[in-house]
Short mmCIF file of the C-alpha atoms (twelve columns), coordinates in Angstrom:
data_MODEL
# 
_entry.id   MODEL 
# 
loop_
_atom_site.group_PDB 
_atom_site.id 
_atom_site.type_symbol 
_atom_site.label_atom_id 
_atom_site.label_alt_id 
_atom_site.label_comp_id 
_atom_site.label_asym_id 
_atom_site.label_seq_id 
_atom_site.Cartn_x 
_atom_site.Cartn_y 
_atom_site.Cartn_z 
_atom_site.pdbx_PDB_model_num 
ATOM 1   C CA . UNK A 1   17.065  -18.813 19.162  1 
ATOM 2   C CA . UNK A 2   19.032  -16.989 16.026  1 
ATOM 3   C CA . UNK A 3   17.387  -13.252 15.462  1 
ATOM 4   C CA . UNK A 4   16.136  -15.311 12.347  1 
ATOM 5   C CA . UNK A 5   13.814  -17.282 14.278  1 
ATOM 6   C CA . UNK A 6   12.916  -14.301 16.336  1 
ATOM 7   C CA . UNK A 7   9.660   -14.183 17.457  1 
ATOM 8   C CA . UNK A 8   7.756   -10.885 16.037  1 
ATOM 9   C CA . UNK A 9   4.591   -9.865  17.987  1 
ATOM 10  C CA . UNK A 10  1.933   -8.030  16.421  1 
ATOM 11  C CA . UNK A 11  -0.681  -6.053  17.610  1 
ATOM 12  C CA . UNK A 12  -3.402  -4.720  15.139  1 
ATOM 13  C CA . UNK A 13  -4.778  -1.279  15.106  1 
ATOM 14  C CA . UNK A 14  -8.294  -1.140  13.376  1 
ATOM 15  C CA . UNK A 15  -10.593 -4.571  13.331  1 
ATOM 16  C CA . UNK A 16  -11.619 -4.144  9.983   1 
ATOM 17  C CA . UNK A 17  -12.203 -5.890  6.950   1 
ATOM 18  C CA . UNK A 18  -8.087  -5.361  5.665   1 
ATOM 19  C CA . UNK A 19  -6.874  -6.231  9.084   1 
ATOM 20  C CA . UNK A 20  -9.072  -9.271  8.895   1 
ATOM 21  C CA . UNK A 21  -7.290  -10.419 6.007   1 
ATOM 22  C CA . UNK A 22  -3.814  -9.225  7.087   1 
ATOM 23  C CA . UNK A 23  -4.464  -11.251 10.627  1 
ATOM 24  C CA . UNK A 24  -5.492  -14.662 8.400   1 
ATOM 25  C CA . UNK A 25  -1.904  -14.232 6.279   1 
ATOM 26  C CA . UNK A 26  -0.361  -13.662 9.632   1 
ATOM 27  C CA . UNK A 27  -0.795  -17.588 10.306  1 
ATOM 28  C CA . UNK A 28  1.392   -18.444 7.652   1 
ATOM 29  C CA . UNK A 29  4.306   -15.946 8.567   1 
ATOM 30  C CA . UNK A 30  6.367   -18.343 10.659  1 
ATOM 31  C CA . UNK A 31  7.150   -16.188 13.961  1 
ATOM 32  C CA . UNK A 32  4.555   -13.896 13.866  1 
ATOM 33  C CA . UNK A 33  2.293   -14.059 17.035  1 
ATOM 34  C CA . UNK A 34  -0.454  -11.572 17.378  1 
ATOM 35  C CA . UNK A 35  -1.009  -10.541 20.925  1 
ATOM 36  C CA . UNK A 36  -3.273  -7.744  20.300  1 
ATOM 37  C CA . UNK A 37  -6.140  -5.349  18.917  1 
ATOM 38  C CA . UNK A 38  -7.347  -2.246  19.361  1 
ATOM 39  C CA . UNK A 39  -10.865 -0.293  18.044  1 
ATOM 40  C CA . UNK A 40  -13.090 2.283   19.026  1 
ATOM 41  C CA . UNK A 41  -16.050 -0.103  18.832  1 
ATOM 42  C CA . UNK A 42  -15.387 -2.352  21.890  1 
ATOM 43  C CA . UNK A 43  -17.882 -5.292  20.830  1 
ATOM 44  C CA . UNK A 44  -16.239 -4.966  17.193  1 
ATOM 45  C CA . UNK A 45  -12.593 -5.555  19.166  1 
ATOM 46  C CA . UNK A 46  -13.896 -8.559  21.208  1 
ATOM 47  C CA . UNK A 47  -15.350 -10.254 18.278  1 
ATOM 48  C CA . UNK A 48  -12.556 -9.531  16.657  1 
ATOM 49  C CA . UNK A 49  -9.949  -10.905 19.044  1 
ATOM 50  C CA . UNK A 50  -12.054 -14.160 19.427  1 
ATOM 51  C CA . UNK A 51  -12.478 -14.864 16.027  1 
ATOM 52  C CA . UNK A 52  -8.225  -14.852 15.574  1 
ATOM 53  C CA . UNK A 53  -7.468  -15.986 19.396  1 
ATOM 54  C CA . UNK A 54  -6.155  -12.703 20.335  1 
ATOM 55  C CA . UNK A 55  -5.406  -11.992 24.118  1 
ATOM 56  C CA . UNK A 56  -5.746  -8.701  25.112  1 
ATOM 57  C CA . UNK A 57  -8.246  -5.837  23.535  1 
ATOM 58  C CA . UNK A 58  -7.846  -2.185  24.037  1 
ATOM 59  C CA . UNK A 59  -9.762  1.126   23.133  1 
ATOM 60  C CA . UNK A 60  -7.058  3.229   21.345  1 
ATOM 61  C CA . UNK A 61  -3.642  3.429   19.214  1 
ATOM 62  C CA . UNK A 62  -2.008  4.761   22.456  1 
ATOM 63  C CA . UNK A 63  -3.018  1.691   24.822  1 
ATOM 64  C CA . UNK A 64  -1.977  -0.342  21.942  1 
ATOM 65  C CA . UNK A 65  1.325   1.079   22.103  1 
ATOM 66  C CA . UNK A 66  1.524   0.978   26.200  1 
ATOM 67  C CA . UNK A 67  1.877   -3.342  25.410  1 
ATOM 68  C CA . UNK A 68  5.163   -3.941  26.421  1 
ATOM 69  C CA . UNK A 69  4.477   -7.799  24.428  1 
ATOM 70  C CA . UNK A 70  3.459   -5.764  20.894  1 
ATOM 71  C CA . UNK A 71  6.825   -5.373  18.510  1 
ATOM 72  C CA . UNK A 72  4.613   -3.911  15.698  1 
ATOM 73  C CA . UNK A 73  1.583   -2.265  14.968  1 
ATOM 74  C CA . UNK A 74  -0.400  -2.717  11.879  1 
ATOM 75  C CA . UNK A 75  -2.599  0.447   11.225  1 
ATOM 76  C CA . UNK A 76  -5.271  -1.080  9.018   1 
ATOM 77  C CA . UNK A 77  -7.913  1.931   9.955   1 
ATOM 78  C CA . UNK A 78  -9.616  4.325   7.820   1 
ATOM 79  C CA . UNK A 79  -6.742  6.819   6.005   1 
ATOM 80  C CA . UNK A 80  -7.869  10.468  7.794   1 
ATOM 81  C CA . UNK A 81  -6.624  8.809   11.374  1 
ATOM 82  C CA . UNK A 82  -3.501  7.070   9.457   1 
ATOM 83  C CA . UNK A 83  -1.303  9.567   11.031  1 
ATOM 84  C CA . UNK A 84  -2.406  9.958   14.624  1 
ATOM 85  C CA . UNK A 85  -2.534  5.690   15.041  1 
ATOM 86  C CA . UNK A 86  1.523   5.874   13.695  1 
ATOM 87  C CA . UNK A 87  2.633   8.821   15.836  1 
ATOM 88  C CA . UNK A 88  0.566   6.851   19.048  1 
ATOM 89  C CA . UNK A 89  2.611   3.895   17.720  1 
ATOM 90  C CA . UNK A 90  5.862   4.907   17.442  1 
ATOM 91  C CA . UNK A 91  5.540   7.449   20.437  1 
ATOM 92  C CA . UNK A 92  5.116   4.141   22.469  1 
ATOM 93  C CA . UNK A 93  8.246   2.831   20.831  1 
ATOM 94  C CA . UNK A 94  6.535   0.252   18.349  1 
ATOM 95  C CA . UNK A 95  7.631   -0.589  14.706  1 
ATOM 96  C CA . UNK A 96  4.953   0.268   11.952  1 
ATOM 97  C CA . UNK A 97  3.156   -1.069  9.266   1 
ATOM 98  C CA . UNK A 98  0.443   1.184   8.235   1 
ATOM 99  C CA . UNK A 99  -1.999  0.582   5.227   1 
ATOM 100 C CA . UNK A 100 -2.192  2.655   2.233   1 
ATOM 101 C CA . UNK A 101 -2.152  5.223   1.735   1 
ATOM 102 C CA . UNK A 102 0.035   5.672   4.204   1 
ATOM 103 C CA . UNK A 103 -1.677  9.453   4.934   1 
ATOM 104 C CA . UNK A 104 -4.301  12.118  3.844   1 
ATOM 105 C CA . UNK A 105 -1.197  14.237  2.039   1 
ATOM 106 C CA . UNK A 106 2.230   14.499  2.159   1 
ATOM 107 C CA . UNK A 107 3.003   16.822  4.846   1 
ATOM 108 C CA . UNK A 108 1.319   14.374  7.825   1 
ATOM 109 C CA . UNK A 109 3.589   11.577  5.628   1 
ATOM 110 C CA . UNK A 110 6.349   13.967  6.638   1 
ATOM 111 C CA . UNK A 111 5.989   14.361  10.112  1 
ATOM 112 C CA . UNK A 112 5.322   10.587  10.472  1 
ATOM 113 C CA . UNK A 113 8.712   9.874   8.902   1 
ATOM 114 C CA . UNK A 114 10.654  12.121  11.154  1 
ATOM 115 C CA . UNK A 115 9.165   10.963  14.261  1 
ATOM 116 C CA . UNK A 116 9.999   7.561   13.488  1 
ATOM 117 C CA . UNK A 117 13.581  8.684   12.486  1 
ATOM 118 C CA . UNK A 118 13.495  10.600  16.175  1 
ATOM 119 C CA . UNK A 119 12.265  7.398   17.521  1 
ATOM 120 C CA . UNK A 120 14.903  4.998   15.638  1 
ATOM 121 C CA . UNK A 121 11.573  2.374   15.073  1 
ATOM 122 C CA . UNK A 122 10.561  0.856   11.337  1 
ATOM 123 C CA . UNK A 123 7.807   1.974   9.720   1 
ATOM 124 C CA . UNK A 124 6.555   0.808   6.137   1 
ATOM 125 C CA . UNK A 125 2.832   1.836   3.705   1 
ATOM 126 C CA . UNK A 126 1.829   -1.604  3.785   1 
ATOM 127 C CA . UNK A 127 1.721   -1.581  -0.306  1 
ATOM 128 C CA . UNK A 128 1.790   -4.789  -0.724  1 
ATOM 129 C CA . UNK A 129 1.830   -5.289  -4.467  1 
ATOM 130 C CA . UNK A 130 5.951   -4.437  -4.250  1 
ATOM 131 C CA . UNK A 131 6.514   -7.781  -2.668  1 
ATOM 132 C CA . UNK A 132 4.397   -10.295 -4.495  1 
ATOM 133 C CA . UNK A 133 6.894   -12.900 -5.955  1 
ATOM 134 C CA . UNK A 134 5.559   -12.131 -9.364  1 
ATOM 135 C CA . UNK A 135 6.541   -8.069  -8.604  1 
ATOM 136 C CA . UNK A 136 9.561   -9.358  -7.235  1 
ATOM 137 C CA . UNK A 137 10.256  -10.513 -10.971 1 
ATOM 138 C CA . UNK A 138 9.361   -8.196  -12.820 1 
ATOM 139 C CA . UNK A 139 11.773  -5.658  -10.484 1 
ATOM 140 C CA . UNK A 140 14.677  -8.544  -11.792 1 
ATOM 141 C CA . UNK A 141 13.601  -8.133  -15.127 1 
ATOM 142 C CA . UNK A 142 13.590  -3.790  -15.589 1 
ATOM 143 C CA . UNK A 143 16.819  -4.129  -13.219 1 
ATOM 144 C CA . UNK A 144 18.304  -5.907  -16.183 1 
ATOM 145 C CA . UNK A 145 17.397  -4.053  -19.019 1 
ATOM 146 C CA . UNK A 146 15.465  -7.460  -19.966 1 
ATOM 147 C CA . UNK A 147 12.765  -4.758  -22.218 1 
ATOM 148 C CA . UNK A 148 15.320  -2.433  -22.417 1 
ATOM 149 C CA . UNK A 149 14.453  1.456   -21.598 1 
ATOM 150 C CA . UNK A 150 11.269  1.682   -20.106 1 
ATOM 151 C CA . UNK A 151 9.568   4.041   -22.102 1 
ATOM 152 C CA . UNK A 152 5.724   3.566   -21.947 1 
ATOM 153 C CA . UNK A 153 3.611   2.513   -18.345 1 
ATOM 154 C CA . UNK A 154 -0.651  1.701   -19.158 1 
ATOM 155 C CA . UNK A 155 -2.024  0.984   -15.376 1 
ATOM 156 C CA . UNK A 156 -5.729  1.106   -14.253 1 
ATOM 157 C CA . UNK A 157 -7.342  -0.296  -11.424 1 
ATOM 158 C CA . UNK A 158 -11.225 0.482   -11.004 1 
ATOM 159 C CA . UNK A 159 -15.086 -1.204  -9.814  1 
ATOM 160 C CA . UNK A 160 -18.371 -0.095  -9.447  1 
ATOM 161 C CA . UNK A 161 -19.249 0.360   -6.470  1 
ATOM 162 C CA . UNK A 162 -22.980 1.946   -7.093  1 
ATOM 163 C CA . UNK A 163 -24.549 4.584   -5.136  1 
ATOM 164 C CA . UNK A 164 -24.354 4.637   -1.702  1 
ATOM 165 C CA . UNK A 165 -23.631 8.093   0.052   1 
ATOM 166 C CA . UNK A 166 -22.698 6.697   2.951   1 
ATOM 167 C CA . UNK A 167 -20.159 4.529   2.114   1 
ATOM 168 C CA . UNK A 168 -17.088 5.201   3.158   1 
ATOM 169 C CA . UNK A 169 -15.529 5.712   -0.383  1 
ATOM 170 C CA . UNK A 170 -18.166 8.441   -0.930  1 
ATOM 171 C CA . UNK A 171 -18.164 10.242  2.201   1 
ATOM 172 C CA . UNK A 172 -15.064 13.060  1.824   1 
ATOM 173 C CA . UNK A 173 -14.624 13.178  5.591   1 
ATOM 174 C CA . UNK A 174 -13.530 9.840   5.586   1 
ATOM 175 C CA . UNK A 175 -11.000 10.684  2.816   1 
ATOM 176 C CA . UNK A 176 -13.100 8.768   0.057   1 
ATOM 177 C CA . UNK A 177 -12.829 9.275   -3.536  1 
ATOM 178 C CA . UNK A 178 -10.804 7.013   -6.216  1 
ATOM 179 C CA . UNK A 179 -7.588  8.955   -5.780  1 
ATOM 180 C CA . UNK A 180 -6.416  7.978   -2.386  1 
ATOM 181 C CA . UNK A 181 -8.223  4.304   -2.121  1 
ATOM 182 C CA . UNK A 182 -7.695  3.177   -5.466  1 
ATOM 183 C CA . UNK A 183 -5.364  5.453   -7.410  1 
ATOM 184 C CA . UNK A 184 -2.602  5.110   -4.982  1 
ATOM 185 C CA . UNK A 185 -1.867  1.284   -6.850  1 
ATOM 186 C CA . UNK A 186 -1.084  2.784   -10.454 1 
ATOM 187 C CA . UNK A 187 0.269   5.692   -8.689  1 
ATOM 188 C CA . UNK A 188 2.837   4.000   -6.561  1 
ATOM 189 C CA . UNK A 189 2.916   1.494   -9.175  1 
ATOM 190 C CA . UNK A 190 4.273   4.041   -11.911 1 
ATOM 191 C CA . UNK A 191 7.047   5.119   -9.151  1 
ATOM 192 C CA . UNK A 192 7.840   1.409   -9.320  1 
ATOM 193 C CA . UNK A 193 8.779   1.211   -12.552 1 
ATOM 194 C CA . UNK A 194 9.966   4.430   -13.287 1 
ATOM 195 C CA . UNK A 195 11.834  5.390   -9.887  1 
ATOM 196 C CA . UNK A 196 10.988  9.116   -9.616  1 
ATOM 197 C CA . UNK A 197 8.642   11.586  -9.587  1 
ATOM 198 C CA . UNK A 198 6.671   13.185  -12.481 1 
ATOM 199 C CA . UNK A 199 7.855   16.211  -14.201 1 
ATOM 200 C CA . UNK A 200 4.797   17.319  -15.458 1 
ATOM 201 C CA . UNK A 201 1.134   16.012  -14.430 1 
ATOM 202 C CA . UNK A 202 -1.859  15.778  -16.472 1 
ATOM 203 C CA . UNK A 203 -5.105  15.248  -15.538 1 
ATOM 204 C CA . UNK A 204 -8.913  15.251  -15.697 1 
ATOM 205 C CA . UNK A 205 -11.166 13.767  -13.019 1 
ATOM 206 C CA . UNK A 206 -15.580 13.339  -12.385 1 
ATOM 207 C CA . UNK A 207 -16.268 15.371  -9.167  1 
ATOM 208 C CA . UNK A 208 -19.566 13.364  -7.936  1 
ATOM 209 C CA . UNK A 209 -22.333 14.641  -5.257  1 
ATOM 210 C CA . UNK A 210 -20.534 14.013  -2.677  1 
ATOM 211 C CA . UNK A 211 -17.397 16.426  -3.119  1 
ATOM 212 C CA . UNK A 212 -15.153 13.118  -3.693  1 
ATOM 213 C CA . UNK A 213 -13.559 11.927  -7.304  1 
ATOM 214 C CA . UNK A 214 -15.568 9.228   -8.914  1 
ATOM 215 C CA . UNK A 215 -12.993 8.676   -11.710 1 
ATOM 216 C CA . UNK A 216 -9.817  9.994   -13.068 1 
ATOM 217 C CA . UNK A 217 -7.104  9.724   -15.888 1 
ATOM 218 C CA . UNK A 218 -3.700  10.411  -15.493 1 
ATOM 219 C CA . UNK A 219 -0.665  11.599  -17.587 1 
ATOM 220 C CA . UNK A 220 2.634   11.364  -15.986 1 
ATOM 221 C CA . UNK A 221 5.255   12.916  -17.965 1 
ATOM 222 C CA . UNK A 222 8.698   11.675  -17.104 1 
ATOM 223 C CA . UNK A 223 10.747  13.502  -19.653 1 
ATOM 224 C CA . UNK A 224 12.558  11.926  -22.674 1 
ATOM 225 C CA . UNK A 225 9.879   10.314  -23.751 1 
ATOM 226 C CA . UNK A 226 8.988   8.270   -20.836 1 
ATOM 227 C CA . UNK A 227 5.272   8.610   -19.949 1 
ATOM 228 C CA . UNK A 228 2.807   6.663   -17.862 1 
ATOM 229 C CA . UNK A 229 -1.205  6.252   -18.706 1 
ATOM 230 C CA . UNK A 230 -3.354  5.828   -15.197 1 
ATOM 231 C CA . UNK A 231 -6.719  5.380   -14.446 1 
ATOM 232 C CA . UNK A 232 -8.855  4.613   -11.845 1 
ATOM 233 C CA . UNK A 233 -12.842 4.725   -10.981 1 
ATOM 234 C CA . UNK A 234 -14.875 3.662   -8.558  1 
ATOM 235 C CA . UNK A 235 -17.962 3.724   -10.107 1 
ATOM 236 C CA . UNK A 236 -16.592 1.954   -13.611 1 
ATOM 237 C CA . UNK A 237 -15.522 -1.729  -13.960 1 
ATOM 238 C CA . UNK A 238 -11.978 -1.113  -15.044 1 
ATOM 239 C CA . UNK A 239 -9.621  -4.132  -16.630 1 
ATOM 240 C CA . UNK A 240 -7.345  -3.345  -13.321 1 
ATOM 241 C CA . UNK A 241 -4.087  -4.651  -15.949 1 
ATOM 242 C CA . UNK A 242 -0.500  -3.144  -16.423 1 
ATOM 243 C CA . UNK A 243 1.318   -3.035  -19.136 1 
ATOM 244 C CA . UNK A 244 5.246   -1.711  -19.079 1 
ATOM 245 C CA . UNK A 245 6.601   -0.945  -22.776 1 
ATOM 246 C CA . UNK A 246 10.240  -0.919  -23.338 1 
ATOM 247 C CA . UNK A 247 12.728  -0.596  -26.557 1 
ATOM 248 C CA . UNK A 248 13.013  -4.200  -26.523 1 
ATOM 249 C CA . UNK A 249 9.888   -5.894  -25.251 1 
ATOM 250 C CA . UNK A 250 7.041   -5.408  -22.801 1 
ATOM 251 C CA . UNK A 251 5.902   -7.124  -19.528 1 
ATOM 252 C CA . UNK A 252 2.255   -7.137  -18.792 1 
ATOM 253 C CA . UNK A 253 0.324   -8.179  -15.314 1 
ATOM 254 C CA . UNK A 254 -3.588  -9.199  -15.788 1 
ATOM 255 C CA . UNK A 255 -4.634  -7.674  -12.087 1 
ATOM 256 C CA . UNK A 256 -1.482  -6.163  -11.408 1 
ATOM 257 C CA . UNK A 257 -2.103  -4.848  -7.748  1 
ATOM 258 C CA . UNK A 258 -2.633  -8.521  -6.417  1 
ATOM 259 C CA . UNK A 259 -0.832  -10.059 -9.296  1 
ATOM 260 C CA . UNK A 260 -0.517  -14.302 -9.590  1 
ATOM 261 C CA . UNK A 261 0.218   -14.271 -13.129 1 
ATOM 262 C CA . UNK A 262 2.942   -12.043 -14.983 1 
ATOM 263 C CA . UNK A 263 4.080   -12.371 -18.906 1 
ATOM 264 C CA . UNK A 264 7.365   -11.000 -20.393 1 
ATOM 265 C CA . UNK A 265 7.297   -10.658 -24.632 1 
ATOM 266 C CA . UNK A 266 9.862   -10.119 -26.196 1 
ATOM 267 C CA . UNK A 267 9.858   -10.265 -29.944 1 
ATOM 268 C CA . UNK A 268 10.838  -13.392 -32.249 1 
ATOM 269 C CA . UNK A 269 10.587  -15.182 -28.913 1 
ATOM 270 C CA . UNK A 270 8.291   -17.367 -26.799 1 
ATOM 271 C CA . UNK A 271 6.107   -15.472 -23.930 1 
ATOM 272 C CA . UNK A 272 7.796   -16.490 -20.725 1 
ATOM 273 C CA . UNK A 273 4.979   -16.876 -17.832 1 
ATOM 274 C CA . UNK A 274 5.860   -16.927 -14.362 1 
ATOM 275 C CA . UNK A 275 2.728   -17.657 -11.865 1 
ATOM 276 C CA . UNK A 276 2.094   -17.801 -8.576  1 
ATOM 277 C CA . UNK A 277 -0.082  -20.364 -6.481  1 
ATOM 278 C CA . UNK A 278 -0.078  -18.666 -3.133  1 
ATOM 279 C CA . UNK A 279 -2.875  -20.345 -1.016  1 
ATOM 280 C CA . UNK A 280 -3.015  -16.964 0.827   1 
ATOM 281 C CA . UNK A 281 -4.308  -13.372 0.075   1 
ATOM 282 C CA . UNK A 282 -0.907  -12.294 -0.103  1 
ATOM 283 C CA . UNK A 283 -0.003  -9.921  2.854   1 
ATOM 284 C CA . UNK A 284 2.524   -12.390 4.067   1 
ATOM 285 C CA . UNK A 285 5.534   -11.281 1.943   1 
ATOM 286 C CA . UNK A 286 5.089   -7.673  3.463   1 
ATOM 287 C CA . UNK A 287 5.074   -9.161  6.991   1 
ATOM 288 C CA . UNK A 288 7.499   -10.885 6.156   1 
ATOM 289 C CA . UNK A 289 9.360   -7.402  5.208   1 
ATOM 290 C CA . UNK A 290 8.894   -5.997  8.455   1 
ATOM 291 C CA . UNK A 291 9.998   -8.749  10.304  1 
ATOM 292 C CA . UNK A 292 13.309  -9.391  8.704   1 
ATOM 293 C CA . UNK A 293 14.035  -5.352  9.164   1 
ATOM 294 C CA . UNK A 294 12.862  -6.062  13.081  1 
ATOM 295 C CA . UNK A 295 15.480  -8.844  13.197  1 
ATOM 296 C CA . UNK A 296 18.306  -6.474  11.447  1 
ATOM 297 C CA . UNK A 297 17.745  -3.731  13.459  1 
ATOM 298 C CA . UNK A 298 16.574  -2.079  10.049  1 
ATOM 299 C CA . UNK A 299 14.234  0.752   10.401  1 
ATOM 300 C CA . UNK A 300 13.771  1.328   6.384   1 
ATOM 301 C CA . UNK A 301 12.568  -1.295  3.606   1 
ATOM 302 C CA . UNK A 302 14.687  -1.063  0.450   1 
ATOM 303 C CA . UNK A 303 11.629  -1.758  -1.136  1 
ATOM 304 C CA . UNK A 304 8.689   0.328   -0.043  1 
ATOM 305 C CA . UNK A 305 11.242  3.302   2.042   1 
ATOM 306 C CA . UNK A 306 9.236   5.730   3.973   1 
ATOM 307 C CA . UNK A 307 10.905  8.572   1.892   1 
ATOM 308 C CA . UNK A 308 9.147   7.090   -1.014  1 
ATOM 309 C CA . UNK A 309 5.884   7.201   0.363   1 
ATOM 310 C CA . UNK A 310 6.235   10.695  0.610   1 
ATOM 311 C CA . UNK A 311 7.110   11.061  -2.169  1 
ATOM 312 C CA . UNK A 312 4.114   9.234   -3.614  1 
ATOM 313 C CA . UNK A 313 2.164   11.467  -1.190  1 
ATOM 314 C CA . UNK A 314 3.193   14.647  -3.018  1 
ATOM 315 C CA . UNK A 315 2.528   13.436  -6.287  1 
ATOM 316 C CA . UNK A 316 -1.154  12.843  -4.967  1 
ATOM 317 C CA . UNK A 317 -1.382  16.633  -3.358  1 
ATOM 318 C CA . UNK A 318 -0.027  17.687  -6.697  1 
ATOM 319 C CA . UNK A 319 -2.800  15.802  -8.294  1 
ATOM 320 C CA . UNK A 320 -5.665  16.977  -6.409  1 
ATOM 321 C CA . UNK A 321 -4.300  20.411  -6.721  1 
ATOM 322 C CA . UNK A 322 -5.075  20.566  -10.518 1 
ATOM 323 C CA . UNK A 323 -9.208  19.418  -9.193  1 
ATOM 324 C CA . UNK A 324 -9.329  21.820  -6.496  1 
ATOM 325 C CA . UNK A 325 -9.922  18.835  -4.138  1 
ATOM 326 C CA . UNK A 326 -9.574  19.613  -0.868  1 
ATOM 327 C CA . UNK A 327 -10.049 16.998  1.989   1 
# 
């Protein structure tokens, strides 16, 4: 067998909802076996490993990473634990793919990098938008100057989700709120496109009942003009679009976080449209990510590097700074 065709075996931290969906686009990764799942909630982790044929079931990140036949973990739990299910991970010697964001602020994003830099094992925010073929184009396009300088960024991703204090995304314990659940798309998308950090951050945001942000707007100042518009809300139906402006054209993405449809314009010519027909949700291409680092002896995507995550990460503490937000 070529490291190619290496088999890649995953073992899933958290048997929620995302690592429901994650597990299904497993199936159409070719090499990726799943051989495991942990939870808290044993009867949750049984049903769990039934539903997707999964062999073995344990009670924590750390017996998780005790499987000598698990490559990888995939941390699909809720963010406030984020950093304790990686450093169990790669303390065990496993590869990582964690879900976003990747932590509650930028110094536990720290200390997970340098562990896994200690440890010499891969670990990736599972942002999955970066490798979506139509993201994948639109990287070609900027890369080329296609709109020329990239001056303006409009991004907003938002639903209502009504009134429930116990949900998850209202309970600040759980590290609910828009900012890290649904902010962290136009967020990370806006370091995407622009390839840095802010300069200067402007903001205003709805502090609800609970102690968590219910909505906020967004001015990233990037210096010679360059500037990027964000929102995000979960309590308003947002149009969850992108549009990048440049001196020469623009590129917009209807949906941009889970995008199957981008459209470049440039003036005096025909839109050119470039779709995508995936019959999955879309987490293969990330997988796909990991694996192919696995198989290179990688321990760093080009696309979504751990350094950027951090990054991202301080740009959020920077945010919630100016609300006096405090998880």
């Amino acid at each position: 067998m070529s490291d190619k065709d290496q088999v890649i075996r995953w073992g899933i931290m958290g048997p929620g909802g995302i690592s429901d969906s994650f597990t299904n686009d497993l199936g159409h990764v070719p090499g990726a076996v799943v051989t495991a799942v942990a939870g808290r909630n044993a009867e949750k982790t049984k049903a769990f490993a039934e539903k997707h044929g999964i062999p073995r079931t344990y009670g924590s990140a750390a017996e998780l990473a005790a499987d000598p036949e698990v490559d990888i973990v995939y941390v699909g739990t809720v963010h406030p634990v984020h950093k304790d299910n990686m450093l169990d991970a790669i303390a065990g010697g496993k590869h990582v793919l964690c879900e976003k964001p990747l932590t509650m602020d930028a110094d536990e994003a720290r200390e997970v990098m340098e562990a896994a830099a200690a440890k010499g094992v891969f670990v990736m925010e599972a942002m999955w938008t970066r490798f979506l073929p139509t993201i994948v184009q639109v990287r070609k396009w900027l890369d080329e100057g296609v709109i020329g300088e990239v001056k303006l960024l409009k991004a907003e991703f938002g639903f209502d989700l009504g009134w429930n204090p116990e949900h998850r995304l209202l309970d600040k314990q759980l590290g609910g709120g828009t900012l890290l659940d649904v902010g962290i798309y136009p967020i990370s998308f806006a370091s995407f496109v622009f390839g840095d950090k802010p300069e200067r951050i402007h903001s205003v945001a709805k502090i609800g009942e609970t102690g968590v942000d219910e909505q906020f707007s967004l001015l990233f100042d990037y210096g010679n003009g360059k500037a990027a518009s964000l929102h995000g809300s979960i309590q308003l139906n947002l149009d969850t679009g992108a549009w990048i402006y440049g001196t020469k054209g623009k590129i917009y993405l209807p949906g941009f976080l889970w995008s199957n449809r981008v459209e470049l314009h440039i003036p005096d010519q025909e839109p050119v449209i470039v779709t995508d027909d995936r019959k999955f949700h879309g987490y293969v291409h990330e997988a796909q990510e990991c694996m192919t680092a696995i198989r290179e002896g990688r321990t760093v995507s080009p696309v979504m590097p751990i350094q950027e995550s951090v990054d991202i990460m301080a740009t959020l503490d920077a945010v919630r700074a100016q609300w006096g937000l405090e998880y």
